[in-house]
C-alpha positions in Angstrom: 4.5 -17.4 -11.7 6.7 -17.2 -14.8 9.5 -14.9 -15.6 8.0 -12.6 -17.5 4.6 -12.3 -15.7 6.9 -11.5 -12.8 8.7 -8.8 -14.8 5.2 -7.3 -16.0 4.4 -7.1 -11.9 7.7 -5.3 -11.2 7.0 -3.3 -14.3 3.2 -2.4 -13.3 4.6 -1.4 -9.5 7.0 0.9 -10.7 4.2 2.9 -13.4 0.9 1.4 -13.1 -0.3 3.4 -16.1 3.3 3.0 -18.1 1.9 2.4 -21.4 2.0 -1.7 -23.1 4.0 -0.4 -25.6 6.9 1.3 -22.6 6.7 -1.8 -20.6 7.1 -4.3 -23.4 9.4 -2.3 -25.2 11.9 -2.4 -21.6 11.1 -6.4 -21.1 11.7 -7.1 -24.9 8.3 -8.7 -25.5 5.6 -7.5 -28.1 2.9 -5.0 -27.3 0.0 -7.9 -27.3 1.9 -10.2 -25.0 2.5 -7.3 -22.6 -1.3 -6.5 -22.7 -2.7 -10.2 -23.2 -0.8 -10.9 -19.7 -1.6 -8.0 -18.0 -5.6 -9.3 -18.8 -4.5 -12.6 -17.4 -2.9 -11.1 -14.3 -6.5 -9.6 -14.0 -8.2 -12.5 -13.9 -6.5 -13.6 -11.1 -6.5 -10.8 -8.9 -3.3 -8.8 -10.0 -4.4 -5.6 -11.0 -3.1 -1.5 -10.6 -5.8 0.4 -9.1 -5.6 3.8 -8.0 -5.6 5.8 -4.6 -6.5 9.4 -3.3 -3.4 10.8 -0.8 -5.0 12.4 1.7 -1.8 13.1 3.3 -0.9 15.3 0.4 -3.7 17.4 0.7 -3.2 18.2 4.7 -4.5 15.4 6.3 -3.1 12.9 8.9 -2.5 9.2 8.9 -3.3 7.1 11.2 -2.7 3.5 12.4 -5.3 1.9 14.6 -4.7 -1.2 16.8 -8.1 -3.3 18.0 -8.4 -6.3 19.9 -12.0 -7.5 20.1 -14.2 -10.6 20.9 -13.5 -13.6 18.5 -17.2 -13.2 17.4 -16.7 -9.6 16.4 -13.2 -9.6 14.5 -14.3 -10.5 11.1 -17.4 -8.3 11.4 -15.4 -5.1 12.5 -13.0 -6.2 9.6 -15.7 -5.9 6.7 -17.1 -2.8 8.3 -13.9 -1.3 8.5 -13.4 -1.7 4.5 -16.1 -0.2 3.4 -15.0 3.0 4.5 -13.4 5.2 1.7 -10.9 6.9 4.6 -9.5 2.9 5.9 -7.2 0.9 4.0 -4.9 -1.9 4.6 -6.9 -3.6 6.7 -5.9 -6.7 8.5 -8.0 -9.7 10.6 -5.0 -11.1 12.8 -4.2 -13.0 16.1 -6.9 -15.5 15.0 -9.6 -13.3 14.6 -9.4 -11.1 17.4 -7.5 -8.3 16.7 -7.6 -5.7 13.4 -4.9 -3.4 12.3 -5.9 -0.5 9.7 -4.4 2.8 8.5 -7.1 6.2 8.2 -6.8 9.1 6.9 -8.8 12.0 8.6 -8.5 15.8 8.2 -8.3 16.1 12.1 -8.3 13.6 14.9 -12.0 14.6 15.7 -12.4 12.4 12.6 -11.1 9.2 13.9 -13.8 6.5 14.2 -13.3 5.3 17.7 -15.9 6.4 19.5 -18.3 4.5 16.2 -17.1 1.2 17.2 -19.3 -1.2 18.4 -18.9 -2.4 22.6 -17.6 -6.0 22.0 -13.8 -4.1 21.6 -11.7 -4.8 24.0 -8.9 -2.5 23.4 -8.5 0.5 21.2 -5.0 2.2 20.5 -4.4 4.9 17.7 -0.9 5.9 17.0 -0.6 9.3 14.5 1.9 8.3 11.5 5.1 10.9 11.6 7.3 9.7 9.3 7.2 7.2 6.3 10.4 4.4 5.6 8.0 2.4 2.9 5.1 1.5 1.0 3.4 -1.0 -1.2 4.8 0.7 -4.2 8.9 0.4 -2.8 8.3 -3.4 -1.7 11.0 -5.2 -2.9 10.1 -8.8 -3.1 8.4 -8.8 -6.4 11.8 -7.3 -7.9 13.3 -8.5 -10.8 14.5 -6.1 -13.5 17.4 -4.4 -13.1 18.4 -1.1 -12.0 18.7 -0.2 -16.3 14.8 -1.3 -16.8 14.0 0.5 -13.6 15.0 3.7 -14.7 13.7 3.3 -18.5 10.2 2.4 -16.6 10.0 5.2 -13.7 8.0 8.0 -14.4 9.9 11.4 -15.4 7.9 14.1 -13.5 9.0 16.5 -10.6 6.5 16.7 -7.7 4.0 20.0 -7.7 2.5 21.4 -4.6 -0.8 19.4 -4.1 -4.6 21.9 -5.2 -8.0 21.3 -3.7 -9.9 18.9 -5.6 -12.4 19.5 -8.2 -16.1 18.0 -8.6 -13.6 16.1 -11.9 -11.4 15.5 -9.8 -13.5 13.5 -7.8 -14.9 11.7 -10.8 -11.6 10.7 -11.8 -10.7 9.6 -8.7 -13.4 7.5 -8.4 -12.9 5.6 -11.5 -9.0 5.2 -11.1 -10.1 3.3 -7.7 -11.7 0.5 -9.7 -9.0 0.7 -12.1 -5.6 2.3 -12.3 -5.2 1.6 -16.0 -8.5 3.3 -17.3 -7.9 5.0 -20.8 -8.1 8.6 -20.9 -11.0 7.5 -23.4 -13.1 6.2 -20.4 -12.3 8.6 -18.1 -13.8 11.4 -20.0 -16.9 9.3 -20.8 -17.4 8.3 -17.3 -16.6 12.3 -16.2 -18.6 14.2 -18.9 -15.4 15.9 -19.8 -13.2 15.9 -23.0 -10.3 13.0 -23.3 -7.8 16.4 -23.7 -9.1 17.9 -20.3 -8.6 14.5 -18.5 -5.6 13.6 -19.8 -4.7 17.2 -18.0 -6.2 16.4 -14.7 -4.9 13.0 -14.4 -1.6 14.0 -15.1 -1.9 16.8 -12.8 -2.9 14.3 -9.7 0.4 12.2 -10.4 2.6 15.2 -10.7 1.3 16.3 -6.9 0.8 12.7 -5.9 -2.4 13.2 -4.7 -3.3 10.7 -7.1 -1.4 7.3 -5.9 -0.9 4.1 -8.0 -1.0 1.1 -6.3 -0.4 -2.7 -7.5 -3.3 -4.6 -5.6 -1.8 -8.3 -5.2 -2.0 -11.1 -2.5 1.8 -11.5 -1.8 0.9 -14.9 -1.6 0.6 -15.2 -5.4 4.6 -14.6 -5.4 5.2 -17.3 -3.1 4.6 -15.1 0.3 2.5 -16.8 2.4 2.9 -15.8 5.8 2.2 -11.6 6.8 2.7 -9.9 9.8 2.3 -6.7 11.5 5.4 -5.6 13.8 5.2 -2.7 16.5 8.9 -1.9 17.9 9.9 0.0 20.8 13.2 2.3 19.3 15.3 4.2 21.5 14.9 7.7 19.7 18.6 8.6 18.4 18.0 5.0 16.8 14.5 5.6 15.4 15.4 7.0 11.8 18.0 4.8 11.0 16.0 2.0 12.0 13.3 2.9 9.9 15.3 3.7 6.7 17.0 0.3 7.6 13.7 -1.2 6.9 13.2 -0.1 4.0 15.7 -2.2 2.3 14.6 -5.2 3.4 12.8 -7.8 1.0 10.2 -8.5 4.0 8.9 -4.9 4.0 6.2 -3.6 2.4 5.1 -1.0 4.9 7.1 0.6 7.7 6.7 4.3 9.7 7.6 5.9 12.5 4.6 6.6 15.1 3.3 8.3 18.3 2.9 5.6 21.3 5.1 3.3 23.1 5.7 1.0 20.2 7.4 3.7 17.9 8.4 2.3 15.0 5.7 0.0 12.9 6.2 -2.2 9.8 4.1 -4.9 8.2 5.8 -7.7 6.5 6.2 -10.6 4.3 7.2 -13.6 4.1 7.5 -17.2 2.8 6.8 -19.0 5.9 6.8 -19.3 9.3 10.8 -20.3 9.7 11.3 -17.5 7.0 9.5 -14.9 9.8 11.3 -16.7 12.6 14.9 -15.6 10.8 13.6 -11.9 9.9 13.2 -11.3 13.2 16.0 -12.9 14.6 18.4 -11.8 12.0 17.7 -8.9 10.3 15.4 -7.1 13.3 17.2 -8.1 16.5 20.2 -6.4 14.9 19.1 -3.4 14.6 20.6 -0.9 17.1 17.8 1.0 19.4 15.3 -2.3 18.8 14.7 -2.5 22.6 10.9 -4.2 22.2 9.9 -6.3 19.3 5.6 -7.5 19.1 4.6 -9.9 16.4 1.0 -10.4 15.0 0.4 -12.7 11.9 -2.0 -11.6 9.6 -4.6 -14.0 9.4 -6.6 -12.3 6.5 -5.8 -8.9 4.3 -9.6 -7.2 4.3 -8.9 -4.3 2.1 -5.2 -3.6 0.8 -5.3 0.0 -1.5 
C-alpha cells in the first residue's frame, strides 16, 4: 500500500467523518486526491462505517467462546453475523471454534440457549474493563503525534439520551456508511440536513454513535490473527491490560469474568511474528500465569 494511502487509513481511524478538505489539508495533498483515494480504498474493501455503543446506553458486553463440530463452525459463524447485537466475529481453530463480542441489555438476552446442538462447549465471559479497540490499533500508524492532534476530533463526552425513532434512522444508515453526507442522511431520515447535522453530532459527543475503519489487516501486510485468553494474577490484571494497549499487535484487549481474565485479539505478520509476541512481549508481562492461543482462521463480521 503506498505512503499516502496509508496516511489517509491512519487519518480515516482517527475521524472517520474528518472532512477531505481537514485530512488533506494535515497530509499536504489536494482535496480530490484525498477523496479520489478514499473511493479507491472503497473499492477494495477499506471503508469507515459506523457503530451503535450499546455499552453507552447501559448495556453489557459480552465475549462468547464456542467450540463446535467442524461441519457446524462456518454455519454458526454466518448466523452469528447477521445479528445486529454480535460483532467481531471469528471462525478459528480450523473451523471449529467461534469467538464473538454481544451486546445485550441483561444477561437474559444472551443467545446461548438459541444455539443449535452440534456445540460442544459454550463459555460467556462479561467484559469489565476495556485496554483497546479497533479505533486505538496501532499498526496502521504513521503520522505523527503533530497530524494526530490536527486530525482528532475536539468534543468533550456528554452523558448518553435514549434514542429516537431518527436516531435509529441515522444509525442505520451510518452502519452502511460512516462517511454519509448530512445531505443523505436527511433524505434517507425524512428530516432536515440542519436537524441531522444536530443529531449526528449529538451521537459522537455521547459516543453512542462509534466510528469504526472496517479493514482486513491483511491489506497492511498482517496476515496472521489471533485471539489470546490469559490467566492474570489480579494485582497484575490492570497493568497488564494497559500494557497491551501499547503494543502494535493489539487491536482489541479487556479485562473479563472467567478463569482466563484478561482477553486480547491480535495481529500480526506471520506465524514467527506471533511466535515472538508471545514469547517476548506477553511472557514478560508480570501476573501472565496462563497464556491460550487460537488463530483466526476467518474474520465473519468485524464492526
Amino acid at each position: 500500500m503506498e505512503s499516502i494511502d496509508r496516511k489517509l487509513v491512519h487519518a480515516l481511524q482517527i475521524d472517520g467523518r474528518a472532512s477531505f478538505a481537514k485530512i488533506a489539508g494535515v497530509l499536504g495533498v489536494s482535496e480530490y486526491t484525498a477523496a479520489r483515494r478514499y473511493q479507491r480504498l472503497r473499492e477494495r474493501g477499506i471503508r469507515v462505517r459506523g457503530a451503535l455503543n450499546r455499552f453507552r446506553l447501559g448495556h453489557h458486553a459480552w465475549t462468547l467462546r464456542l467450540r463446535c463440530t467442524p461441519d457446524a463452525g462456518p454455519v454458526l459463524a454466518q448466523a452469528l453475523a447477521k445479528r445486529t447485537d454480535t460483532f467481531w466475529v471469528h471462525l478459528m481453530s480450523g473451523g471449529t471454534e467461534i469467538s464473538c463480542l454481544q451486546q445485550v441489555e441483561s444477561a437474559d438476552e444472551l443467545l446461548l440457549d438459541r444455539l443449535p446442538r452440534r456445540l460442544v462447549d459454550v463459555s460467556a465471559h462479561n467484559i469489565l474493563r476495556g485496554f483497546a479497540s479497533p479505533g486505538t490499533w496501532r499498526g496502521i500508524a504513521c503520522l505523527t503525534e503533530e497530524e494526530e492532534a490536527a486530525l482528532r476530533p475536539e468534543f468533550a463526552l456528554e452523558p448518553p439520551t435514549e434514542l429516537t425513532p431518527l436516531d435509529e434512522q441515522l444509525l442505520t444508515t451510518l452502519e452502511a456508511d460512516g462517511r454519509a453526507g448530512f445531505a443523505e442522511l436527511a433524505a434517507r431520515a425524512g428530516t432536515s440536513e440542519s436537524t441531522a447535522r444536530r443529531r449526528v453530532e449529538h451521537l459522537r459527543r455521547t459516543a453512542v454513535l462509534e466510528l469504526q475503519l472496517d479493514a482486513d489487516p491483511a491489506q497492511f501486510g498482517f496476515a496472521m490473527q489471533a485471539r489470546l485468553w490469559m490467566r492474570v494474577q489480579p494485582r497484575h490484571l490492570a497493568a497488564a491490560g494497559a500494557a497491551l494497549a501499547t503494543h502494535p499487535e493489539v487491536y482489541f484487549a479487556a479485562a473479563t469474568t472467567g478463569p482466563a481474565n484478561l482477553v486480547a485479539s491480535v495481529t500480526c505478520r506471520g506465524s514467527g511474528d506471533l511466535y515472538r509476541y508471545q514469547t517476548e512481549c506477553v511472557g514478560v508481562l508480570d501476573g501472565v500465569v496462563e497464556l491460550e492461543t487460537a488463530p483466526v482462521l476467518r474474520t465473519v463480521k468485524r464492526s
